[in-house]
N, C-alpha and C positions, 0 to 999 in steps of 0.2 A: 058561142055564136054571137052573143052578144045581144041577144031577145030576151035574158031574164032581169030582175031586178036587181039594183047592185047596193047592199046595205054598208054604209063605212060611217067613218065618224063625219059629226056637221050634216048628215043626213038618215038621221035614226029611224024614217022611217022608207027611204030608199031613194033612189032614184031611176027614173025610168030610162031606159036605152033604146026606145023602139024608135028614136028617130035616125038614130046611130045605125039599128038594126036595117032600115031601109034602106038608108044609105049602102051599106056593104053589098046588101042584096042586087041592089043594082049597080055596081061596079066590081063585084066578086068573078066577073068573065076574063077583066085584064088585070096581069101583071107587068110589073118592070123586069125586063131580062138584062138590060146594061143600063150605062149613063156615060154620055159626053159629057165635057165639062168646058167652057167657053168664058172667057172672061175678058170688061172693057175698062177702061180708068176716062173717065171725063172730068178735069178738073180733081176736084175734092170728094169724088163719088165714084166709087168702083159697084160694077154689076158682075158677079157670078151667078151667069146658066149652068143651069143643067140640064138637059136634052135625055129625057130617059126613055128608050125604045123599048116598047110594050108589047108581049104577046098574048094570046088567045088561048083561051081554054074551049074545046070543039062544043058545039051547040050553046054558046053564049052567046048573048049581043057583046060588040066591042065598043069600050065605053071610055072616056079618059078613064088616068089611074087614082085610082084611090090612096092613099099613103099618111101617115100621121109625120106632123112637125111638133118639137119641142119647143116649151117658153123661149129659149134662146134665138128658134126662127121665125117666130112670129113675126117682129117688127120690123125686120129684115125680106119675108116674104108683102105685107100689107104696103112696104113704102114704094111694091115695083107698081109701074102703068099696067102691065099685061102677064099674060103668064099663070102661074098657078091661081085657082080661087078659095082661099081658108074661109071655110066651110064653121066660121065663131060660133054659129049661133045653135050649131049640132053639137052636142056632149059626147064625147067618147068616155066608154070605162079605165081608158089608161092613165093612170095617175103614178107617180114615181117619186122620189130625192129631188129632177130635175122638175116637176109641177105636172099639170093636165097636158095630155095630149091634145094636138088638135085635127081634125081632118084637113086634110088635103087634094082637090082635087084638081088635077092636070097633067098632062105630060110633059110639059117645064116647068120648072122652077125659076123665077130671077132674086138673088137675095140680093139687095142695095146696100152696100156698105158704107156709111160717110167717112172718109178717109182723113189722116191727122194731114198736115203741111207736112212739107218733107222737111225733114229737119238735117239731109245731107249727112257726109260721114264724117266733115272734118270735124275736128275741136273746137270748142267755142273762144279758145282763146290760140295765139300762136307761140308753137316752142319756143323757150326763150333762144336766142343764138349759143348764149351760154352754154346748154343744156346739147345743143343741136348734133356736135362731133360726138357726144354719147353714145345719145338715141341712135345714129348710123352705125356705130362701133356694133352695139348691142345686133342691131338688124344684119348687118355684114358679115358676121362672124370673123373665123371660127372662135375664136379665144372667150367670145362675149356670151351671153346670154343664149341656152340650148333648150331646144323648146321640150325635148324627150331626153336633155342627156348625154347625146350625142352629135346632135346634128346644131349648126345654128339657126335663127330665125329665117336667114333668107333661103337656106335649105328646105322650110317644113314645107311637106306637100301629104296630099290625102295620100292613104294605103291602098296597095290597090282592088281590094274588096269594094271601096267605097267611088272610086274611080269606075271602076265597073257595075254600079249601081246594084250589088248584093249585098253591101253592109248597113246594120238599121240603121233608120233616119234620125234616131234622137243623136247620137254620137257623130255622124255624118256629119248634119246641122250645124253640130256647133264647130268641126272644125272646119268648115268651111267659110264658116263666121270668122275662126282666127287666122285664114289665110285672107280672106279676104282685109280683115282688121290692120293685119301687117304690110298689103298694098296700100294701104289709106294712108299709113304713115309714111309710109315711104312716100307718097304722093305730096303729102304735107311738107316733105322734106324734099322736094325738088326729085326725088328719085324714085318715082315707080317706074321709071324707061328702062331702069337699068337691065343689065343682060341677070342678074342674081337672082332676077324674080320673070324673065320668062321660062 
């Protein structure tokens, strides 16, 4: 529950949780049942909401949500204007690999991201001409460059697990990453219009 003493190392003779323990007590009524997820780009600062819809445990008061953020969302929750209030100055018992937990209390979230420049897709330099009837060759197919073996570059296209959003996302990701990869070049090379890549 979170009312006893909790002894670990750097505090050999405990530390106390009874403010922690309050805390819960009076927010132990509401839970999170879902979460929207809402997001803005202003400049060089992106905001990710999240809107989490809370229910009720019968004969509680309903209260915002209570919830722990890890080291990673702290500075990302403290740099919004509104929105969630981290609750720093309350210790929680959860400590882990990723550091202390911390309290959270609200029904949104806004984490502020500062965003890099966009550094665009093209190459930082231009193919040379030289090179240029290659790289098409390769892209064109069939004779050149096969991305599985069979097919050429301007053939590859997702599977259709992945096309119909049931196949995982770490593999998904990245070939989408190399189709998209192979319209940039083409793009670079005067040819993403072409009919080979609709």
């Amino acid at each position: 529950t979170g009312s006893g003493t909790a002894h670990c190392s750097g505090a050999p003779t405990g530390r106390s949780n009874q403010a922690y323990a309050e805390l819960l007590q009076q927010h132990a009524g509401s839970y999170p049942a879902s979460a929207a997820v809402e997001f803005k780009v202003d400049g060089d600062v992106g905001t990710l909401r999240w809107v989490w819809a809370r229910r009720g445990l019968a004969g509680w008061h309903r209260q915002k949500l209570l919830q722990l953020a890890w080291p990673v969302h702290r500075p990302l929750l403290e740099a919004a204007s509104d929105g969630a209030k981290v609750m720093s100055k309350i210790a929680t018992p959860f400590c882990d690999v990723r550091g202390e937990a911390v309290a959270v209390v609200g029904n949104t979230w806004d984490l502020v991201y500062e965003l890099f420049p966009d550094v665009g897709l093209n190459s930082p330099r231009q193919v040379p001409v030289s090179l240029q009837s290659e790289i098409l060759a390769v892209l064109r197919g069939p004779e050149a460059a096969r991305w599985n073996h069979s097919s050429p570059d301007c053939s590859f296209d997702l599977p259709l697990k992945y096309q119909l959003a049931v196949g995982d996302t770490y593999f998904s990701g990245k070939m989408i990453a190399r189709l998209a990869r192979l319209v940039a070049i083409a793009g670079e090379l005067g040819e993403a219009e072409e009919i080979y890549f609709g």
